[in-house]
Structure formats: structure tokens, C-alpha cells
C-alpha atoms as one frame of an Amber mdcrd trajectory, in Angstrom:
protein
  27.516  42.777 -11.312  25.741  40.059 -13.439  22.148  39.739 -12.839  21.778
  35.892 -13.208  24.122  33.132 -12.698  25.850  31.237 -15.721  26.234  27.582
 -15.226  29.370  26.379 -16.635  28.686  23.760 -19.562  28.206  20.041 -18.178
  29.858  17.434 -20.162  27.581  15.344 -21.553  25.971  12.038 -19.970  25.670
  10.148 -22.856  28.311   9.817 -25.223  29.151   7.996 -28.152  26.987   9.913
 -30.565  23.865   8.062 -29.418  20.381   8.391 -30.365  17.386   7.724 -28.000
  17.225   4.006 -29.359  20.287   3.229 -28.467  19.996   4.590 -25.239  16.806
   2.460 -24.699  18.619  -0.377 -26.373  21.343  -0.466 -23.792  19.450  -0.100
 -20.771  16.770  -2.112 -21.629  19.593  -4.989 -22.505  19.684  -6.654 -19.473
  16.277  -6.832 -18.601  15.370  -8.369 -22.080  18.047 -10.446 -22.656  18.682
 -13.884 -22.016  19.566 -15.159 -18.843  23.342 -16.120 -17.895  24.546 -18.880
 -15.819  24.628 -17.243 -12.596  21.173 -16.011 -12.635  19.748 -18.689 -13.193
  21.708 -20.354  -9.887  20.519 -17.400  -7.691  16.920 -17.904  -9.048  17.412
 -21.490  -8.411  18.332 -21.339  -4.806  15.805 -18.623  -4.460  12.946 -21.296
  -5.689  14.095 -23.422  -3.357  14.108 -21.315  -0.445  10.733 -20.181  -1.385
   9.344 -23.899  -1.811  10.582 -24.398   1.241   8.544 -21.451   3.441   5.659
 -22.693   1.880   6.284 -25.871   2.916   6.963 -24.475   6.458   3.891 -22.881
   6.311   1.788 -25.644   4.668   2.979 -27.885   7.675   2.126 -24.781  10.064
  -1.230 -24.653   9.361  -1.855 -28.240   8.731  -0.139 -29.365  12.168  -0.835
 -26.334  14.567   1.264 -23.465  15.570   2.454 -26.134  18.701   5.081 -27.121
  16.019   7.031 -23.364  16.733   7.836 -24.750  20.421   5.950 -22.023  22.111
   6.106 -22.951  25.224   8.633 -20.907  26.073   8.255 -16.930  26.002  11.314
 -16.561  24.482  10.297 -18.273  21.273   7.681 -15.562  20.413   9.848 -13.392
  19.830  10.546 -14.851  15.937   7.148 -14.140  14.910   6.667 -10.707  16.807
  10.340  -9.870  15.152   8.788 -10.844  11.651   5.273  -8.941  12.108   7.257
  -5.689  13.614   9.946  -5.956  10.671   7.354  -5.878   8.000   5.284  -3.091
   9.366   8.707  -0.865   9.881   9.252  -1.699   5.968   6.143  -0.241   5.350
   6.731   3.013   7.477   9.684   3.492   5.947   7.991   3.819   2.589   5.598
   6.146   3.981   8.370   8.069   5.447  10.280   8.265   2.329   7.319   9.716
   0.216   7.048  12.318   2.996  10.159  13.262   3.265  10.198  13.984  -0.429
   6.531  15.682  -0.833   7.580  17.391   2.254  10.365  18.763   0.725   9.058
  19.877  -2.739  11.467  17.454  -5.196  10.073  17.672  -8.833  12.089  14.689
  -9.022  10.222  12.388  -6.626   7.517  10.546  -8.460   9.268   7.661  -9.488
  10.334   6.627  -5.985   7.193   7.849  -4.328   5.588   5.264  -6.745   8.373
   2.935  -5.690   8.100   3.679  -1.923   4.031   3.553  -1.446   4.004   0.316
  -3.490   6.620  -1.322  -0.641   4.143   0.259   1.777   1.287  -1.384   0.754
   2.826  -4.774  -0.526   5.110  -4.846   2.982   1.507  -3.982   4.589  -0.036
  -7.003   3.345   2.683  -9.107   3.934   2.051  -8.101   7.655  -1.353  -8.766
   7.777  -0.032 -12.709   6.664   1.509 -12.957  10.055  -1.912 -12.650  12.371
  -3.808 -14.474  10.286  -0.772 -17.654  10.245  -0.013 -17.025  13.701  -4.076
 -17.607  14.705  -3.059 -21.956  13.080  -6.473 -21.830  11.814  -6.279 -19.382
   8.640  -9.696 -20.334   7.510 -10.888 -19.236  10.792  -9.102 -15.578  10.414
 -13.183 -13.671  10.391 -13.271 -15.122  14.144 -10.382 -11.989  15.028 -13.306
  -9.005  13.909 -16.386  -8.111  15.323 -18.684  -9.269  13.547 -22.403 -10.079
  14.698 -23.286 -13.494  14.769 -25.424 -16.650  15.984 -23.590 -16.656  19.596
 -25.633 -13.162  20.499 -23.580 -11.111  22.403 -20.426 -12.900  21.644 -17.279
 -10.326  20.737 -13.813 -10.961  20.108 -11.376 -10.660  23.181  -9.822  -6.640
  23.082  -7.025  -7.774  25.396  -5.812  -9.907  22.368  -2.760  -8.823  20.878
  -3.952 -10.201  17.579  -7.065  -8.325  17.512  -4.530  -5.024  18.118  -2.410
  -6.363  15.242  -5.537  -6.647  12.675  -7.097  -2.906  13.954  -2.967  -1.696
  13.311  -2.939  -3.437  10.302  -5.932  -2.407   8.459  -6.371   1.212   9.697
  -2.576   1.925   8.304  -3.635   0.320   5.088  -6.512   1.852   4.716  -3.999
   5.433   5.701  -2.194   4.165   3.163  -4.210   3.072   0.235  -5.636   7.310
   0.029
């Protein structure tokens, strides 16, 4: 009986008689090449969906969040969705690098770089929807307790935005170590 096991040979991955430039060369190809036709269309509609949020937004803040038709229960739910969708983005990219640490891959670094960095960008982009949801973003320091000239004046703990900015910032701070 054999003591260790033989692994049959693998064909080989590259082939083509290629050296390690050409390798990089191909891969590196689309990335540093010039743009085609098509691209350039996505990116274009991408702009102006982009330029358009921001526009949304710009008129958000500059009109009041009375513009989203809140009046109605039912139309919180878009903004709840959004702030919930975000923050399940980001445990999913804490999840992933535990999974992985969790179960010993020597091949995990590269998407547990991958995966924290969604965590912490996806974080962030969380912490946008308090602060745009409050219609006064230049007012955001009014949602943490801070001391100031009022005396004994705190923030209200009932407030579901004061829960979202304690979630927000003690899983980024989790996150960020």
C-alpha cells in the first residue's frame, strides 16, 4: 500500500507557450485599453442616472423631505427598504470574511479584502440615509448627545433615527478593527 497519494498530472492553465508578460498583457487588456462603443453607452446612461439622484437629492434637501409624500405610512417604507438594504450589504461582507477565516482558506485574502471594503463602503452609504432622511443635513450633530447651550437638553431615545446612527456607527466602528 502506497504511503502518500499521487495526483494525476493537471493539464496546464495557460497555454500557448506563454510567459508571465503575456499573461499580464492579456488580462490586463481590457482594463487598459480603450473604450468600445457600448461602454461608453452604459457609462453614459449610468451618468445620467447618477446626475439625476443627485438632483433628487439636491431638491430633497433644498425643499424638505414633505416632497416624498409622507403622509401616508405606507410611503416610508422606500427609505426604511433603502437604509435596511444597505446595512444587509454590509453584513453580508462581514459574513463572507467569516465564513472564510472561519473556515481556514489560504485562499481568502483577496475577497476578504474585497468583502470588508463593501462592508465599510455599504456602511457609509447607510449612514447617508439618516442624515438625508433628518431634510436638514447640516443639522445631522442635532441626532447625538452632545452637551450644549440648552442645559439639560438630549436627543429623543424613542427616535428611530437616533437607533439608526447608534446601529450605524457601533457596526462601523466593529467593522473598521
Amino acid at each position: 500500500m502506497a504511503s502518500h497519494y499521487e495526483a494525476p498530472i493537471r493539464r496546464p492553465l495557460v497555454i500557448g507557450d506563454k510567459n508571465y508578460h503575456d499573461v499580464t498583457v492579456d488580462v490586463a487588456a481590457p482594463v487598459e485599453g480603450k473604450a468600445n462603443k457600448s461602454w461608453w453607452i452604459v457609462f453614459t446612461i449610468s451618468l445620467i442616472a447618477f446626475l439625476w439622484g443627485l438632483g433628487c437629492i439636491i431638491y430633497t434637501v433644498s425643499t424638505g423631505i414633505g416632497v416624498w409624500g409622507l403622509n401616508r405610512t405606507v410611503n416610508w417604507a422606500w427609505d426604511i427598504t433603502n437604509f435596511v438594504w444597505w446595512v444587509g450589504i454590509g453584513h453580508a461582507g462581514t459574513l463572507i470574511s467569516a465564513v472564510l477565516l472561519l473556515f481556514r482558506q489560504k485562499w481568502r485574502m483577496a475577497i476578504n479584502r474585497s468583502a470588508e471594503a463593501m462592508t465599510i463602503f455599504s456602511v457609509i452609504q447607510a449612514g447617508l440615509f439618516p442624515i438625508i432622511h433628518m431634510g436638514r443635513p447640516w443639522l445631522a450633530y442635532w441626532v447625538l448627545p452632545i452637551p450644549n447651550q440648552f442645559g439639560s437638553l438630549w436627543v429623543n431615545f424613542n427616535s428611530p433615527l437616533l437607533w439608526d446612527v447608534f446601529a450605524i456607527s457601533t457596526y462601523l466602528s466593529v467593522s473598521l478593527v
